[in-house]
N, C-alpha and C positions, 0 to 999 in steps of 0.2 A: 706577720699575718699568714695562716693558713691557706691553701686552697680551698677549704671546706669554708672559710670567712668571706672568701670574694667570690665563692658560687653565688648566680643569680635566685634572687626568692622568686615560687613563683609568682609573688605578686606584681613583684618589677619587671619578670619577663611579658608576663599580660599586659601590662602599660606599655612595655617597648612594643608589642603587636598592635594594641588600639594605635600608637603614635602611626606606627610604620602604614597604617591602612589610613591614616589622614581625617579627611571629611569622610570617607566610609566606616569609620571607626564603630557606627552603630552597629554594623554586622558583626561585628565581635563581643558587645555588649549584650547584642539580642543572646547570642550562645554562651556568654557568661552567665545572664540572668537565668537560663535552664539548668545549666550546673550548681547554681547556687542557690535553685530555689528549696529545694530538699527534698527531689525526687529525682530518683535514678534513673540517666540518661543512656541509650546507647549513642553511636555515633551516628549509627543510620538515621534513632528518632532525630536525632537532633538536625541532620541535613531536611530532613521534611520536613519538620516545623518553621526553622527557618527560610528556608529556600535558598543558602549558604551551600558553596559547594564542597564536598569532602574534602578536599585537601586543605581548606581553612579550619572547617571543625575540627580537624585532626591536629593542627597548631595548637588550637586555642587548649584542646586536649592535654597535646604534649606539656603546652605550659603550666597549664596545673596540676601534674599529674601528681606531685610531694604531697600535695591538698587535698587531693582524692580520696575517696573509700570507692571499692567496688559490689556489687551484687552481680554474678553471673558476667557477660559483658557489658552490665550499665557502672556508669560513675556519676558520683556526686558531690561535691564540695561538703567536705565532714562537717559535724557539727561542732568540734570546737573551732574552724578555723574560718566557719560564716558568719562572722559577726565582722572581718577583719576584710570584708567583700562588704559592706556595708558602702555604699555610693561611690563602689568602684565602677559599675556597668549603669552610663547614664540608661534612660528610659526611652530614649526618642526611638524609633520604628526604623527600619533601615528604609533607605530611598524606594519608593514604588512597592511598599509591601501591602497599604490599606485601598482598597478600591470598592464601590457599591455594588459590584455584579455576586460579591463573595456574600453577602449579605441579601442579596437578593436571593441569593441559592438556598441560601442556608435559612430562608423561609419555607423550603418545600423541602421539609425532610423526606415525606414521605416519597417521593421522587429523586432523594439522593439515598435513600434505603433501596428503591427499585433497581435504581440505577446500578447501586453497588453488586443484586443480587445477579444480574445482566453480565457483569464485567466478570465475576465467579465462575459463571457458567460460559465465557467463551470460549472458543479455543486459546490452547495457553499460547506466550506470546513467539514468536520466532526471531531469534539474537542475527540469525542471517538480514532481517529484514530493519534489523534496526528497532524492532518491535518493543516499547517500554508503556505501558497501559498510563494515563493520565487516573487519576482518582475519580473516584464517583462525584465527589463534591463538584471537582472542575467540569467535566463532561457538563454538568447541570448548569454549571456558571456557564460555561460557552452557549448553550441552549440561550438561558437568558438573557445574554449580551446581544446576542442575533436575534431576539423576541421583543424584547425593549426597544434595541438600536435601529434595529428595518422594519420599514411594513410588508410582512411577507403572507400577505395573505395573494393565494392564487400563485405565489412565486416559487421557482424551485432554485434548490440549493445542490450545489454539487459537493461532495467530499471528495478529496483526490487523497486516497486513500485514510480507511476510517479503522487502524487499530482498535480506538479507544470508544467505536459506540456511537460517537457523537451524533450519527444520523439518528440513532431511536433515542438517545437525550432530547433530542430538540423537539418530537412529539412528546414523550414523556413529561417534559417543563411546560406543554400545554399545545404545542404547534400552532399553528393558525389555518382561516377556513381556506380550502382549496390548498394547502403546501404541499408542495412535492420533493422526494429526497432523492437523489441520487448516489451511487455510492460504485467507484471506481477501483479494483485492488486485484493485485496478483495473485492473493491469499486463499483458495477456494473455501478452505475450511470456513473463514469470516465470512466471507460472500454466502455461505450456505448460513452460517447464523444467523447473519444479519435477516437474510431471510425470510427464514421461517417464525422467527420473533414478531417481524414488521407481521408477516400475514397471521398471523397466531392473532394481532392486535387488532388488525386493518388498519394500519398506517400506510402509506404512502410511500413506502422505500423501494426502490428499483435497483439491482445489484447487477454489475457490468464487470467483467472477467478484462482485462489489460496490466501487459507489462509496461507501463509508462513508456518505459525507454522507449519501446519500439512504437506508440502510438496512444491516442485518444479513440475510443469507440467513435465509431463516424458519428451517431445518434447523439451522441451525446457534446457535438460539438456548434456552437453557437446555441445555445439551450436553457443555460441557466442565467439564474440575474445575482447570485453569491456564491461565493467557493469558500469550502474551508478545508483546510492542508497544512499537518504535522507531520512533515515530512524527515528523514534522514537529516542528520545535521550537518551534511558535507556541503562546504558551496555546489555544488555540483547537483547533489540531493537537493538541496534549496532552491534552485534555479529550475533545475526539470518539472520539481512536484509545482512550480508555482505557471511555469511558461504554459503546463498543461492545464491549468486552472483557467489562466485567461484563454486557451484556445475553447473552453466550454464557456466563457462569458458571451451570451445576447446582447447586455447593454454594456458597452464600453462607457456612455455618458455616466449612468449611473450607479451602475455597477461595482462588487468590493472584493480584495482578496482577503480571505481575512488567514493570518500565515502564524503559527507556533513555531517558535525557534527560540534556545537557550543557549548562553555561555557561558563558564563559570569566570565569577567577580574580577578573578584577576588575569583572565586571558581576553582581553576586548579585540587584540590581534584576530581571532578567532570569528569574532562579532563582525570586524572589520570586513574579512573574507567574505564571509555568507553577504554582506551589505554591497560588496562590492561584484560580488556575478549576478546581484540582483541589477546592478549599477544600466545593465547590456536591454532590460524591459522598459525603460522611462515611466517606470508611476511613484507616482508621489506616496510618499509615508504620512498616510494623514491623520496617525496615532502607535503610540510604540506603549505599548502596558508592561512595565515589568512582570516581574515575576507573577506575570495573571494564569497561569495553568501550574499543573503541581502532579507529581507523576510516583507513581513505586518502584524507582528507582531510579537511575539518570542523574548516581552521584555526583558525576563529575562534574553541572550542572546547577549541582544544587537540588535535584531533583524538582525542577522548576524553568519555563521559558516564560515569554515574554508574549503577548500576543501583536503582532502589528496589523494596522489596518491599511492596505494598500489598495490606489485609486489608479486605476488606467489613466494615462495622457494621450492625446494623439495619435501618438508615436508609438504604443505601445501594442497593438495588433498587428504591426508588421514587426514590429522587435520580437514578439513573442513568437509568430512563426518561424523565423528565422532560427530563434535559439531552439525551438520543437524539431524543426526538420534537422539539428545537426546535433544532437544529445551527447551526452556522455554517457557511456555507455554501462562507466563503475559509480552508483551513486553512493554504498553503502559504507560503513566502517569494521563489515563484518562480512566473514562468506566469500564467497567463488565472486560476489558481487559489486566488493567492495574496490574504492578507488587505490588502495594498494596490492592488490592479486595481478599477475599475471596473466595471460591462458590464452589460448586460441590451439590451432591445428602447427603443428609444426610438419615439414614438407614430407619428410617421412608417413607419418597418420595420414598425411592427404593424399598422399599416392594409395596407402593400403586403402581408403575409403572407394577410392575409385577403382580401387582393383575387386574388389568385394559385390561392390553397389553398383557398378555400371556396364553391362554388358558391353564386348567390344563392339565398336562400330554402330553402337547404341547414341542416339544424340542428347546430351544429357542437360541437363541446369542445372548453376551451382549457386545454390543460395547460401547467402551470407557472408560473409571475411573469411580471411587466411587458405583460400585456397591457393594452390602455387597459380605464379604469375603464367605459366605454361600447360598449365592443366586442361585438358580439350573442352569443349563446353559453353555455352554461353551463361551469363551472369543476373543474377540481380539481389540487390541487399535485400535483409530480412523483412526490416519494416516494410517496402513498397511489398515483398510477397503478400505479407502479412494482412497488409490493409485491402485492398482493394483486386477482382480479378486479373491475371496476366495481360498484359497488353498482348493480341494479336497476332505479333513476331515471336512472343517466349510460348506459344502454347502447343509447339509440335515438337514435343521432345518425348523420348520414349525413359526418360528415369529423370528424377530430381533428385537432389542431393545437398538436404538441407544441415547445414552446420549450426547445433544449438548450444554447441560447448564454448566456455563452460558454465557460462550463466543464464541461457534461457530456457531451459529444460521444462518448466513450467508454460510453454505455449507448445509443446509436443502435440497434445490433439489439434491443433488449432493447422500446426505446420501441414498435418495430412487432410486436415477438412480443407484447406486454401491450395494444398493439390490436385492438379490434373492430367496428372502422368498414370499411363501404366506400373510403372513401379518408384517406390520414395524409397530414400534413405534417410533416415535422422542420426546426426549424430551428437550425443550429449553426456552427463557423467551419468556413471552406473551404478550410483547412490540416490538416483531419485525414488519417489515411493512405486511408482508403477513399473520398474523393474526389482526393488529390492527383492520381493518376493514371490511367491505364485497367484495370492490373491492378488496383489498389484494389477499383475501379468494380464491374469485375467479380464480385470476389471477394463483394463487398458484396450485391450481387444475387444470387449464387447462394445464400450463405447464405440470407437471408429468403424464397430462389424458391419453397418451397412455400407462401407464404401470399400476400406480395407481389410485385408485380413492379413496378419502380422508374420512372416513367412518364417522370419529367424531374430531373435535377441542375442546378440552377440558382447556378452558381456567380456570386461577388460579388451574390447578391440576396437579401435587400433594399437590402445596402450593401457596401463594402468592407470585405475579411475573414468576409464571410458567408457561407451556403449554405440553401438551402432544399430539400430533397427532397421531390420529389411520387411518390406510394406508392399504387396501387389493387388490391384485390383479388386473386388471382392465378385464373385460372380451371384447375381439377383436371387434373393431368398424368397421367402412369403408375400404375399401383396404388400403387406405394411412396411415390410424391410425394400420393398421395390420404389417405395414411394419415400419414405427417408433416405435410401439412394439416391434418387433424385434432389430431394433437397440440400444433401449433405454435399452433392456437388454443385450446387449453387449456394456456398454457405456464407458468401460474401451478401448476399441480396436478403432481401426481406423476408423472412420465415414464410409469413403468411401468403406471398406471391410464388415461393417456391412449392409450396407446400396446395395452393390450389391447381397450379399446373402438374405436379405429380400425381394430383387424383386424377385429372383428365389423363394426364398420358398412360395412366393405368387403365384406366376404360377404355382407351383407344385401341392397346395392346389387345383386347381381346375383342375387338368389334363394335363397342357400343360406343354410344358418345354420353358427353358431361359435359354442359353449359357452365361457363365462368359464375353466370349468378347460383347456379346448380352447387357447382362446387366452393363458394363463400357460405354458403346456406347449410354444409356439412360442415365445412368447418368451425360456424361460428357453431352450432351444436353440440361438437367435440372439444373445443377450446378451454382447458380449465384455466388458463392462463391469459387471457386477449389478451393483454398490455406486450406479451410475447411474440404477435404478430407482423410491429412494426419494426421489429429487431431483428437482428442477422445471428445466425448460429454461432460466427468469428467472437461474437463478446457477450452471451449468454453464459453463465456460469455451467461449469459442468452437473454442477445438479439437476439443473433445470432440463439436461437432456433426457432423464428419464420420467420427466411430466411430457416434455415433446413426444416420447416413444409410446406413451399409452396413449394420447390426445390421439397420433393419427392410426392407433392401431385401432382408435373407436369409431373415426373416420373410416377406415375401409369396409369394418364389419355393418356397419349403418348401407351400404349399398350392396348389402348378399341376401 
C-alpha cells in the first residue's frame, strides 16, 4: 500500500474534527454547511456568520481543502464532490446561537440601516484601545435587550466606554420618556461624535472625557441605575471597565451591569480568567448569552462575545471601591497601554526631568510613579492629582512635575488645568498628536492659553520617544481670557460656580460690583450648553472647550 493509499480523505479528517470537538461538534457542522452549500466562502465571512473563532474555521478549511474550488480568496466545496457531504453536517445550531433580542432587531431595519450609517461615519477604530466596532445589527439588539428588559423610562444609563455607538442605538431603537445616556471614554474623537449626533438629534447623551484607570468623573458617580461595558478583553480590562460601572450605579438593590466579553470556543482558560478578577466584586451572574453581540472583526473570538448580566450583592460596593482605588494600570492587548509593555522613567530621565523642569532650590511636586526614591520634592499619585484640588500641605510649591509616560498622555490638558504651580512640567511620549506637529502644537496651546503658555516642547527629552513640556503661568489677556483664567484654575469645581465668581471678580478688578443673582442672570443668557454648568472642566470633553470660550466671551461683552 501506498502512501497516497493511507493519506486521510478529506472526508474522514472532517469527522475526526467533528469527533475531536465532542458535544460541540455543531460548530463544525455550522461551517461545513456554508462550504457545502454552494457559495463561496472567505474565512473571515465564515467567522461572522458563525461566530466560530478563526482558528477553528481555518481547520475545518484546512480539512477540505482537496474538495475545495476557489474564487479570489473564497472556497467552496466543488460541485462534483457535494453530493458526498450529503448528511455529513448535522443541522442542529451551535449551543447559544438563536436568541429573541436578534429578531427583535432585525424588526427595525430601518434603525439597523441608521445605525450602520452612524458606525460609517465614526471615527475609525483605534487598535491601541482595543477598539473592534460591534455590527449595526447588534448595537440595535443591545438597544432592544435594555428596552424590552428594563423600565427605563426617566432612568439613566451609563456606558463605560461606547466604541460601538451603543448610547445613540438605544434612542435610535425608540428610547424611552425622560432616558438619559451617559457616555464615559478616553477617546475625544468619539466623545466629539457622539456628540454632536446626540444634539444634531436631541437625544439625551452627555459625553465625559476620563482615563478609567485613573478615575470616574465625580458627576457621574452614584448616578445611574444600568451600565453597559465592552471593555478590553484582558482580566484586568474586565475588572476595571466593570468596577468603574458599579462606582456610577445609584441603585445597588436594583441595579444591572450589563458586560460584553468573548472567548474563543476552545480556550475557556481564558473565559476562566476574566471570571475569576471578576470573582474580587461579589455579583451574581444572573444571565451569560452567548454569542449575543457579533463585531468586524475579533477573529480570535469568533468575531462574537457573550453578553452577561451582572447583579450587585451586598458586598459589592465596597469590593468595587477597593478594586477602583487600586487599578491596573495595563488594561489593553495593544499599545504603550497594554498589559505586556513595559515603561515608566528610568533614574537617568528622572534626574534630566528635574534638571530641565525644576529650578534649583525651587520646591517642587512630583506627580506620579517612577520618580527616584531620593529625588527632592514632595509627592502625590496621578489619580488623587487628577481628581479632586491639592490638599492644603501640597499647594506651596513653585513647579510640578507631572510624569504621563508612557501611557497617559491623553490627560495632558487635564494635568495642567488640575495645576497650581507657577510652572508645570509634563512628561509623556512624543508621538502624541498635540506635539507631532505645528497644528497640534498649536491647538495644544491655545487650549490651556488662558492659564498656561507653553514655554518649550522638548522633544526626544529626556530619551527617545519622549517629550517634556515646559508650561509657566500665563499672564491675564482680555476680559474673557481673565475670566476663563479664573475658571481654568478652579477646573476641579463646577463650571457654572466658577465661571459666576470670575464675572464678579472681573468687575471688581475695575471698581464696580456684580451680585451673584446678577451674575447667574448672565450666565444663564450666555449658556449654550446649561447641562455644562453642573460639570467641572476636569471631564468635559475637549471640544466642549471652545463652546465654553464663546459662552463667556458673550458673557463679558453683555456687561460693556
Amino acid at each position: 500500500m501506498t502512501n497516497a493509499d493511507q493519506q486521510e480523505t478529506p472526508l474522514e479528517a472532517v469527522r475526526a474534527l467533528r469527533a475531536d470537538f465532542g458535544i460541540d461538534a455543531p460548530r463544525i457542522d455550522q461551517v461545513g454547511r456554508l462550504l457545502a452549500g454552494g457559495e463561496f466562502r472567505t474565512i473571515e465571512e465564515v467567522v461572522s456568520l458563525t461566530g466560530t473563532s478563526r482558528r477553528t474555521v481555518e481547520a475545518v478549511f484546512r480539512a477540505l481543502e482537496t474538495d475545495l474550488e476557489s474564487s479570489g480568496d473564497a472556497k467552496r466545496v466543488t460541485a462534483r464532490k457535494a453530493a458526498e457531504y450529503s448528511g455529513v453536517f448535522g443541522e442542529r445550531e451551535p449551543f447559544g446561537v438563536r436568541d429573541p433580542w436578534t429578531e427583535s432587531a432585525r424588526r427595525a431595519p430601518a434603525a439597523i440601516a441608521a445605525m450602520a450609517g452612524l458606525i460609517e461615519a465614526a471615527p475609525p477604530p483605534v487598535q491601541a484601545l482595543d477598539h473592534v466596532p460591534a455590527t449595526a445589527e447588534t448595537v440595535v439588539k443591545r438597544a432592544r435587550f435594555m428596552l424590552d428588559g428594563f423600565d427605563l423610562t426617566g432612568a439613566h444609563v451609563l456606558f463605560v466606554g461606547d466604541h460601538d455607538l451603543t448610547s445613540l442605538g438605544l434612542f435610535l431603537a425608540g428610547g424611552a420618556p425622560g432616558l438619559r445616556a451617559s457616555v464615559v471614554d478616553v477617546d475625544e474623537r468619539l466623545l466629539e461624535f457622539v456628540d454632536a449626533e446626540a444634539a444634531r438629534r436631541g437625544w439625551d447623551v452627555r459625553c465625559h472625557f476620563a482615563d478609567l484607570r485613573l478615575g470616574l468623573p465625580a458627576a457621574l458617580r452614584e448616578s445611574c441605575e444600568l451600565v453597559f461595558t465592552d471593555p478590553p478583553y484582558t482580566p484586568e480590562g474586565v475588572r476595571l471597565f466593570v468596577a468603574r460601572g458599579l462606582q456610577g450605579l445609584r441603585d445597588h438593590r436594583n441595579g444591572r451591569v450589563l458586560l460584553a466579553y468573548g472567548f474563543g470556543e476552545r480556550q475557556p482558560a481564558l473565559g476562566l480568567a476574566v471570571q475569576k478578577a471578576l470573582n474580587p466584586l461579589h455579583l451574581a451572574y444572573e444571565a451569560m448569552l452567548p454569542a449575543f453581540n457579533r463585531y468586524v472583526g475579533a477573529q480570535a473570538v469568533g468575531s462574537a462575545a457573550a453578553l452577561y448580566v451582572l447583579r450587585p450583592t451586598r458586598r459589592t460596593a465596597g469590593a468595587a471601591r477597593a478594586v477602583a482605588d487600586d487599578p491596573q494600570t495595563a488594561v489593553y492587548t495593544h499599545g504603550v497601554q497594554s498589559v505586556e509593555t513595559a515603561g515608566g522613567l528610568d533614574a537617568g530621565a528622572a534626574a534630566r526631568i528635574l534638571e530641565l523642569g525644576a529650578p534649583a532650590g525651587d520646591k517642587t511636586l512630583l506627580v506620579g510613579d517612577d520618580w527616584p526614591a531620593d529625588a527632592p520634592g514632595r509627592r502625590i499619585a496621578l489619580p488623587a492629582y487628577l481628581s479632586a484640588p491639592l490638599p492644603r500641605n501640597l499647594q506651596d510649591h513653585g513647579t510640578a512635575l507631572v510624569n504621563l509616560y508612557p501611557g497617559f498622555g491623553s490627560s495632558a490638558v487635564r494635568a495642567l488645568l488640575a495645576a497650581n504651580a507657577p510652572r508645570v512640567g509634563l512628561v509623556c511620549r512624543n508621538d502624541l498628536p498635540f506635539l507631532r506637529d505645528a497644528e497640534g502644537q498649536r491647538e495644544f496651546a491655545r487650549r490651556i492659553g488662558p492659564k498656561y503658555r507653553i514655554a518649550k516642547l522638548l522633544r526626544g527629552t529626556p530619551g527617545p520617544g519622549m517629550a517634556l513640556v515646559l508650561a509657566e503661568k500665563a499672564e491675564p489677556g482680555g476680559d474673557a481670557d481673565r475670566v476663563l483664567g479664573y475658571m481654568y484654575a478652579r477646573a476641579h469645581g463646577k463650571l457654572g460656580n466658577a465661571w459666576r465668581e470670575g464675572l464678579i471678580a472681573l468687575r471688581k478688578a475695575v471698581g464696580q460690583t456684580l451680585t451673584k443673582a446678577e451674575s447667574r442672570s448672565i450666565i444663564a443668557a450666555s449658556a449654550s450648553r446649561p447641562e455644562l454648568l453642573e460639570r467641572s472642566l476636569m471631564e468635559i470633553p475637549l471640544h466642549l472647550f471652545a463652546v465654553i470660550e464663546r459662552d463667556v466671551q458673550r458673557s463679558v461683552e453683555s456687561r460693556k
